[in-house]
C-alpha positions as CSV (number, residue, x, y, z in Angstrom):
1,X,25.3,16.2,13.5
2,X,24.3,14.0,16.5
3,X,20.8,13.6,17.0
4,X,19.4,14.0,20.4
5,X,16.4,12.0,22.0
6,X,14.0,15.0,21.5
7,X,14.9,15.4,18.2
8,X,14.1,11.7,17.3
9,X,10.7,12.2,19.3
10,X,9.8,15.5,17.4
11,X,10.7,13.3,14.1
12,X,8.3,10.4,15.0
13,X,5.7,12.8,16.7
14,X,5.5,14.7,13.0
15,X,5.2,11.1,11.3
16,X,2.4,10.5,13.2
17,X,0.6,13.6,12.8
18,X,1.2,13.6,9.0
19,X,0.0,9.7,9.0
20,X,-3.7,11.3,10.9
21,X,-3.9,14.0,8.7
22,X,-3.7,11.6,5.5
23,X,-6.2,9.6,7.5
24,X,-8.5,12.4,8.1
25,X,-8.5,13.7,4.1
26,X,-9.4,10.0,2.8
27,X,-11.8,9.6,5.2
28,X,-13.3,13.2,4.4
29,X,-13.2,12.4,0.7
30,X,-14.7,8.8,0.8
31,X,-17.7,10.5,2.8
32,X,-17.8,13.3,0.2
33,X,-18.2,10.9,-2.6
34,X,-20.6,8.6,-0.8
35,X,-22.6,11.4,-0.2
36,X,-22.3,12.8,-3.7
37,X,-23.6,9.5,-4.9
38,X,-26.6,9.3,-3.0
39,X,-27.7,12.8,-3.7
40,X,-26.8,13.5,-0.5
41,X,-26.1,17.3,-0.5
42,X,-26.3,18.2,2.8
43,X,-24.0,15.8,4.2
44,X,-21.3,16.9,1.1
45,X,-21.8,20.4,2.9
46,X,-21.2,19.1,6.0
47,X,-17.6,18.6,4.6
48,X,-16.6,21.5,3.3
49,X,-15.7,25.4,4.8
50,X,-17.9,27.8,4.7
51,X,-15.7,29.9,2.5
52,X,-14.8,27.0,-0.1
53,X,-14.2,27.9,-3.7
54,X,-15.6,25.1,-6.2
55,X,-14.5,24.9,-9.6
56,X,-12.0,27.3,-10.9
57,X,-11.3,28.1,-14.5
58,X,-10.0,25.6,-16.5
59,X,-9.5,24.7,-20.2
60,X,-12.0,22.0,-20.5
61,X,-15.1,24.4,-21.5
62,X,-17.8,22.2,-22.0
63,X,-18.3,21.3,-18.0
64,X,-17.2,24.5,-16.5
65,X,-18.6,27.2,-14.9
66,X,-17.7,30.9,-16.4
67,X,-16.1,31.7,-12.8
68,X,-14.7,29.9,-9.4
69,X,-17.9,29.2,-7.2
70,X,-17.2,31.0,-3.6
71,X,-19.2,29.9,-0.4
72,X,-21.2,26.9,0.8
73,X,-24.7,28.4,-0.1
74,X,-23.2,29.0,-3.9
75,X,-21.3,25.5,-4.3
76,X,-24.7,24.1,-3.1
77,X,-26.6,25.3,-5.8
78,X,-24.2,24.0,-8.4
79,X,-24.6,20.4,-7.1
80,X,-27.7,21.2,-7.3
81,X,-28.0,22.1,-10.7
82,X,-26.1,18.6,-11.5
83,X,-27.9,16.6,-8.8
84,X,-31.3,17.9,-10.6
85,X,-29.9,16.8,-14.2
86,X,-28.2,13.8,-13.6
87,X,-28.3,10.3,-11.2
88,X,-24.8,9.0,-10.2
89,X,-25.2,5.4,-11.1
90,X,-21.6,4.4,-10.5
91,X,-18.4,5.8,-9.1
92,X,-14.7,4.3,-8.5
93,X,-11.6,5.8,-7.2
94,X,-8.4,4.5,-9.0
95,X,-6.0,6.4,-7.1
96,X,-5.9,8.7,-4.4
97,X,-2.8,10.9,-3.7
98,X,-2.3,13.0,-0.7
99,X,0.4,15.6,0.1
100,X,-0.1,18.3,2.9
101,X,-3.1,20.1,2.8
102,X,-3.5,18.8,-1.0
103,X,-5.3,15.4,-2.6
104,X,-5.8,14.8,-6.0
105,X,-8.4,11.8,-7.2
106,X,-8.6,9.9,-10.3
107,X,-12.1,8.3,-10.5
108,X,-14.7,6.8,-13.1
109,X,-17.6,7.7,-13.0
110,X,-21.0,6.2,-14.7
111,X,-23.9,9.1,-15.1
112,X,-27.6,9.2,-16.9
113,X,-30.0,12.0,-17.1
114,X,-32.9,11.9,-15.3
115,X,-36.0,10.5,-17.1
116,X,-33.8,8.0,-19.3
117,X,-31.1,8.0,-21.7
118,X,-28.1,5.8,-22.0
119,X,-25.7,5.3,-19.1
120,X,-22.5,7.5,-19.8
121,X,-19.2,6.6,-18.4
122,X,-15.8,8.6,-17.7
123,X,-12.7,9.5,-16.0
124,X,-12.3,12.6,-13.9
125,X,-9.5,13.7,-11.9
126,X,-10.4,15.9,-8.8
127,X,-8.2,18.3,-6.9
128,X,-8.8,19.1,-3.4
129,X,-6.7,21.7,-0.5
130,X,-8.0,21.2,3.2
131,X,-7.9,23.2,6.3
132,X,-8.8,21.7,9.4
133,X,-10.3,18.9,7.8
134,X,-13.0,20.6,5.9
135,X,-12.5,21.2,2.0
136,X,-11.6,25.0,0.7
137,X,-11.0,24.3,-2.8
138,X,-12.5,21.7,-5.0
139,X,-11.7,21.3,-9.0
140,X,-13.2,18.9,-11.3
141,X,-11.3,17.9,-14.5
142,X,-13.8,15.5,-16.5
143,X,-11.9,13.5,-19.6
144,X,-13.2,14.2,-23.4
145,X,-16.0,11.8,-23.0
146,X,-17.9,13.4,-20.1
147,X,-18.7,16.0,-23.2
148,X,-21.6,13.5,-24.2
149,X,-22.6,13.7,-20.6
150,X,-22.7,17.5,-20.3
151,X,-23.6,19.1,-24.0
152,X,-26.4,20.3,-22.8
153,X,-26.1,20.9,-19.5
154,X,-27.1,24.8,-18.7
155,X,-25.1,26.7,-17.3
């Protein structure tokens, strides 16, 4: 099969497009985790649809909520609840992996209670879906260790 000049341009055309789109998630989720470690709930907001769903079952029960959070007003409120509880001391991104509409994040992050405690450190890996650049899903996966962190976190 011969390929045609259009063809080749349709080909590099999609490259680029994919190339901005990758572009556009990283630079949403650096923003969203700059944000989230300044307390910075509004601007988090600013970055997500208004119909996003937060946190959907999973099998790591100590840091979940009993059901998906739906809507910006609701997924507020639970980074409220955390934002209240804890201070975000520290937190790295290891590895960042996009594909499509999809990202998924491995971080570390460093956490204390508010009025004192010892700092507590671990691993979380975060999956994201986008459309038009704003989040609609989010899912946190915290490693065994974040269990110190959350044990009594209400929820």
């Amino acid at each position: 099969m011969m390929l045609r000049d259009f063809d080749v341009q349709m080909l590099a055309t999609t490259r680029l497009l994919c190339e901005a789109d990758r572009e556009l998630i990283a630079n949403v989720l650096k923003s969203l985790f700059a944000h989230r470690k300044a307390g910075d709930l509004d601007g988090m907001m600013n970055l997500v649809a208004a119909d996003i769903v937060c946190f959907p079952g999973t099998s790591w029960g100590f840091a979940r909520y009993p059901r998906p959070i739906v809507g910006k007003d609701a997924v507020r409120e639970a980074f409220w609840q955390r934002h209240i509880k804890y201070v975000t001391l520290e937190s790295t991104v290891h590895r960042l992996l996009i594909d499509g509409d999809s990202a998924a994040v491995h971080r570390t992050t460093k956490i204390r209670e508010r009025g004192g405690g010892d700092a507590l450190t671990f691993d979380a890996v975060d999956f994201f879906r986008f459309r038009d650049g704003l989040i609609v899903e989010f899912s946190e996966l915290p490693d065994g260790t974040a269990y110190d962190a959350v044990i009594n976190f209400p929820h």
